[in-house]
N, C-alpha and C positions, 0 to 999 in steps of 0.2 A: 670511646671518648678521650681516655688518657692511655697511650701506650708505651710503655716504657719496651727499649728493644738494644741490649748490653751497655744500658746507660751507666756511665761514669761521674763521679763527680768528687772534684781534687780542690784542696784549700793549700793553692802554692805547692810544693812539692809533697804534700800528705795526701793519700788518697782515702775520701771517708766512703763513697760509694763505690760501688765497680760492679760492672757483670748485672745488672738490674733488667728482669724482665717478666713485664706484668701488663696485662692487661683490665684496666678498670672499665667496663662497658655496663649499660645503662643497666636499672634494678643489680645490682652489684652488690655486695656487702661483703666489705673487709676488713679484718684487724690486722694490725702492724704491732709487733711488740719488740721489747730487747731490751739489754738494760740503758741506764743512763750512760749516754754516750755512744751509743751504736750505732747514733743520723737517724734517728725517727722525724725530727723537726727539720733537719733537711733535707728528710723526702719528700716531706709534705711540703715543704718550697718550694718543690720543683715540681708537685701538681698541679699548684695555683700558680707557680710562673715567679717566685721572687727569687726562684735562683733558676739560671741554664746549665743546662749538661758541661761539663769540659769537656767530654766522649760518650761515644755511641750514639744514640736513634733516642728521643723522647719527640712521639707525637698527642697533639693536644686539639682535640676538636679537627682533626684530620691538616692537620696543621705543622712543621715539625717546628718544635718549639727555638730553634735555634736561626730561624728564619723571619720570626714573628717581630711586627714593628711594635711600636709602642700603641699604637691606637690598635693593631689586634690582642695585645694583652689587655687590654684595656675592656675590649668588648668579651673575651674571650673570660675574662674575670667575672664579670655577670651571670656568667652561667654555673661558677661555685661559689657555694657560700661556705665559709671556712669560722669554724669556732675555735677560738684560741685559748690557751690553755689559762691565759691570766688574761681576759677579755678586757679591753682598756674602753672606757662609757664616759661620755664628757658630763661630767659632775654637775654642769648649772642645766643641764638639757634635764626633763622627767623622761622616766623610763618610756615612754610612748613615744616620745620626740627621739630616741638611741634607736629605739628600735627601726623609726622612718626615717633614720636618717641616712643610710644610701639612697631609698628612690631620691629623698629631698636634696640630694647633693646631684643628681641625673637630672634635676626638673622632670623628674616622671611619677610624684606624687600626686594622682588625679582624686576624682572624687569615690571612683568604685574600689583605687586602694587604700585609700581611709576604711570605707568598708571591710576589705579585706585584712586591713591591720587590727581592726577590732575585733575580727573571728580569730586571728592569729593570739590576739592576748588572750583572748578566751582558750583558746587551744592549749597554748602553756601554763595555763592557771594564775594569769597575772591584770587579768581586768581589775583585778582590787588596787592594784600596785602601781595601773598607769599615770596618774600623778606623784606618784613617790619621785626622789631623788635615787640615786643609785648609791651613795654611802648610806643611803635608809637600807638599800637590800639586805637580805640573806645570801649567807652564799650560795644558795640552794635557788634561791630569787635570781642570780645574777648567772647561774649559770644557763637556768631557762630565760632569760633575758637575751642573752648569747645566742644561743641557739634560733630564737624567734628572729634575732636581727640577721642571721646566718641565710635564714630560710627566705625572709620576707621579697626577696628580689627576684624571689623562686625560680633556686638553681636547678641543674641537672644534677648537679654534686654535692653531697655533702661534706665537706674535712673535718675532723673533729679530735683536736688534739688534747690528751687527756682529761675529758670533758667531764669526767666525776671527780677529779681529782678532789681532796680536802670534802669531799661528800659526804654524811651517814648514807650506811648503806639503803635504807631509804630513800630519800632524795636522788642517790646515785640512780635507782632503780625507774623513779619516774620519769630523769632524762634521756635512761636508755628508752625506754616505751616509746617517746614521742620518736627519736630515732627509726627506731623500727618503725612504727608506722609512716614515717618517711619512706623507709625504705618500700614499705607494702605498695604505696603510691607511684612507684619507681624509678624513685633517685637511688643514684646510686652514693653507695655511705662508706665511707673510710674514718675507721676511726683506730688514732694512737693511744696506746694506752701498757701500762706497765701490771695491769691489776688483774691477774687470771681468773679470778672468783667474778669477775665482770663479765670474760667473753663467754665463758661458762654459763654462766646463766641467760646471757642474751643465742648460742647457738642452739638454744633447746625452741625458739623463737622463730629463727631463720635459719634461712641456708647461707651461712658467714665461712667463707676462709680464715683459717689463720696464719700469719706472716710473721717470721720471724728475720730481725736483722741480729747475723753475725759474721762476725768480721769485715763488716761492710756489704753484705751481698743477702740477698734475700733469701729464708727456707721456708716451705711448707711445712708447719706446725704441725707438731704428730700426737697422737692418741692418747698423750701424755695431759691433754687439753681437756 
């Protein structure tokens, strides 16, 4: 679905990526880690398409992303649903209206996915919550919120950029779950994350890669995990 093949990727004469190659294909599960600063947020830009390679090969949905018009980014975007690490939710919308509101901006909110959005708040534990406002949330509310609206468009992919962040380890614990049973379903899950006690306890789950960026370039995460 997303292959990266010695992809590059330079801000003006700095080069932050280089030498990049991976392949993310369907039921997948990967983590991405390194520290702040390493381009974790600008890999994952360049999964979903909001940044292009400077060099190398990055294809996308058989696609090579450096080719792609604006209306195939555009369709090609519907098939990830990407969680941000600081989820921004329009304040006067209730959390049920955030969470519909990609189909509602496609005009492809029908009547079986009203249906389907209500087994979706069910699923994240937030049926209690769908009339709240989103400054009413938790951040524990807002990060499965996130996630729900991530999914709802039911991608092939999931991105999920440090998505326990500011978590108890609790809470952290039950967004990973829904995760994984994403995955079990089989999308495929990428998620960034700086928290080792997180991949740890989620590879005991799945079969996860782990990915480490340094110096700009990708490693296979060793035993040390």
């Amino acid at each position: 679905m997303i292959e990266f093949s010695g992809t590059r990727f330079s801000y003006g004469q700095d080069t932050i990526l280089s030498d990049l190659n991976l392949s993310i294909t369907p039921g997948s599960f990967h983590f991405l880690t390194g520290p702040s600063g390493a381009g974790k947020t600008t890999f994952l830009k360049l999964c979903y398409m909001a940044l292009t390679p400077t060099g190398g090969g990055l294809t996308v949905f058989g696609k090579e992303a450096a080719m792609l018009t604006r209306d195939d980014i555009a369709r090609f975007r519907r098939k990830i649903g990407v969680m941000h690490q600081n989820c921004q939710f329009l304040d006067h919308l209730s959390v049920e209206d955030n969470i519909a509101l990609p189909l509602r901006v496609q005009d492809k909110f029908t009547e079986s996915r009203a249906t389907d959005l209500a087994d979706l708040m069910d699923w994240v534990g937030l049926s209690h919550r769908a009339a709240a406002l989103p400054p009413e949330l938790s951040g524990g509310e807002r990060q499965r919120a996130a996630l729900a609206r991530a999914v709802m468009i039911s991608p092939d992919v999931i991105i999920a950029d440090e998505p326990t962040g500011n978590l108890d380890w609790d809470m952290a614990q039950r967004v990973l779950t829904l995760l994984v049973e994403l995955n079990r379903m089989g999308k495929a899950v990428l998620i960034a994350t700086h928290d080792l006690n997180i991949i740890r306890s989620v590879k005991g789950q799945v079969n996860a890669r782990v990915l480490r960026l340094k110096s700009g370039q990708l490693q296979l995460a060793g035993s040390d995990l």
